[in-house]
N, C-alpha and C positions, 0 to 999 in steps of 0.2 A: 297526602297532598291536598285533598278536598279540603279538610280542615285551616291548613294554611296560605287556602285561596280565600275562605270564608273573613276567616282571621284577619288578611290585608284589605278584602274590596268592602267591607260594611261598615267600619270605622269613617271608609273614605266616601259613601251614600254617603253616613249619619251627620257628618261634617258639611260637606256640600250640600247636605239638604237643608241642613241647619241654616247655613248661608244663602242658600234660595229664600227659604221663609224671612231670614231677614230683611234680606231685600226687598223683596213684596211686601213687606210690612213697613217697611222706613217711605216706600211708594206711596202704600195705598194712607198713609196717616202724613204726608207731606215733606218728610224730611230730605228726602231725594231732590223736589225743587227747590229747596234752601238752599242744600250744598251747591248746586249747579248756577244759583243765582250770585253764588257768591267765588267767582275765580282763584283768589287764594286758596280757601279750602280746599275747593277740587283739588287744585297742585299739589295740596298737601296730601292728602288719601291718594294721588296717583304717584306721585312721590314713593309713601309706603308701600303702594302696593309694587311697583317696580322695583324697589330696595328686598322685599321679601322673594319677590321672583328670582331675581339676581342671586339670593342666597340658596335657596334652593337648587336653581341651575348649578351653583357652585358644588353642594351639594352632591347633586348627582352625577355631572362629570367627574368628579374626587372619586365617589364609587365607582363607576364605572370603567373609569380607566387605571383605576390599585385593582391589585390582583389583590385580594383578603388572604391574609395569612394563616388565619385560624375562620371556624364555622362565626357567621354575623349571627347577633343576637338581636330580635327586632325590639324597637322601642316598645312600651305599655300602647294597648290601644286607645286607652285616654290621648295622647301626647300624636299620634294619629289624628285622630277624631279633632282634635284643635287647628293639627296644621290646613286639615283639610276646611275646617270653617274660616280661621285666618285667612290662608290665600283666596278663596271666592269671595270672603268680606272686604278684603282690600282690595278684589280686583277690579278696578273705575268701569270696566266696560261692563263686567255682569251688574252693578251698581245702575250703571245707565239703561241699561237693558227696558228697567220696567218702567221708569220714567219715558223714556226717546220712541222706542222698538213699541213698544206697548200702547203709549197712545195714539203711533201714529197709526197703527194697523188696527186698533179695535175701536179707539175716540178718547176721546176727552174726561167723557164724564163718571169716570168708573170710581169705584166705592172700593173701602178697604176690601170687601168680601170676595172684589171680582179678582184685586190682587192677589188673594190669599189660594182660589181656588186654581189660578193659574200658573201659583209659587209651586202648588201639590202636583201638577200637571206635566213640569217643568222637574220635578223630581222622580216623577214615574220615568217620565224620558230618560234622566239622564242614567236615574237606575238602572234601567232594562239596558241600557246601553256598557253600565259597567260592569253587572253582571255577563255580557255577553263578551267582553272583552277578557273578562276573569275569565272563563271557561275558555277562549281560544289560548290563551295565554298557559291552564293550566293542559289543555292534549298539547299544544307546542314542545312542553316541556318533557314527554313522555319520546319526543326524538330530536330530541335538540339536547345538550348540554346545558342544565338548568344557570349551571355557572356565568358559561357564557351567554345562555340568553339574558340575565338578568343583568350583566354589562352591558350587551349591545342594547336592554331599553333604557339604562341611567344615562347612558351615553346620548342617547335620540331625543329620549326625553329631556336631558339637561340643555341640548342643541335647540331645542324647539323653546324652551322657554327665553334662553338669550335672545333669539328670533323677535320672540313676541313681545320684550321690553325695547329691541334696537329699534324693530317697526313700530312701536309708538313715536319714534324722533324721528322717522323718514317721513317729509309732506306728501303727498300722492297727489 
């Protein structure tokens, strides 16, 4: 089981961190206030990145609510490792993050290096955090029906992300 905790959550750090670093980088060398100066664009990147959420969602309520007929066979963890950089690269709010969130809390006048250091900062967090949810995730499964837990989180999962693309189009 260890080995097939290992096997799902590092692919999905090396993705997402990959995608932090971009981020911080597209920040700290400017391209972040291009796209945002330029409204079209933005729609467009947010656009995708809603279209790829939306597919995923699909995705994972598909799994979660088929019963599998036979044992699933996981993708390569290359093909992981992409979904996971694709969806944090396309998604506008981590995008904005280091541009909006970042200047208003730390200034203005920060240097590729301070985004870089706070892109790595920002991947320890999230690590530690999906490491820890691996490990709850794999003793869950020692009294829970592996089956049905890994439906009832495509299911939640899948719900949460329709969520987070509908509440892009509600104003508040």
């Amino acid at each position: 089981m260890l080995y097939t905790w290992r096997r799902g959550v590092w692919p999905i750090i090396t993705g997402t961190g990959f995608g932090i670093l971009s981020h911080a980088l597209a920040a700290g060398i400017g391209i972040t206030q291009i796209i945002t100066h330029h409204p079209q664009l933005l729609k467009i990147f947010t656009l995708m990145g809603q279209a790829y959420l939306l597919y995923l969602a699909t995705r994972l309520l598909i799994t979660g609510i088929r019963k599998p007929a036979h044992k699933i066979n996981l993708p390569p963890t290359i093909t992981q490792t992409h979904q996971a950089y694709r969806l944090n690269v396309l998604n506008i709010k981590a995008l904005l993050v280091y541009l909006v969130i970042v200047s208003q809390f730390i200034g203005t006048h920060l240097t590729l290096s301070h985004f870089l250091i706070l892109g790595r900062i920002h991947i320890l967090v999230m690590g530690g955090w999906l490491i820890f949810m691996g490990t709850v995730i794999e003793h869950s499964t020692r009294h829970f029906n592996p089956d049905l837990l890994r439906r009832f989180i495509s299911i939640i999962g899948g719900m949460l992300l329709v969520a987070i693309v509908v509440s892009a189009h509600i104003p508040f």
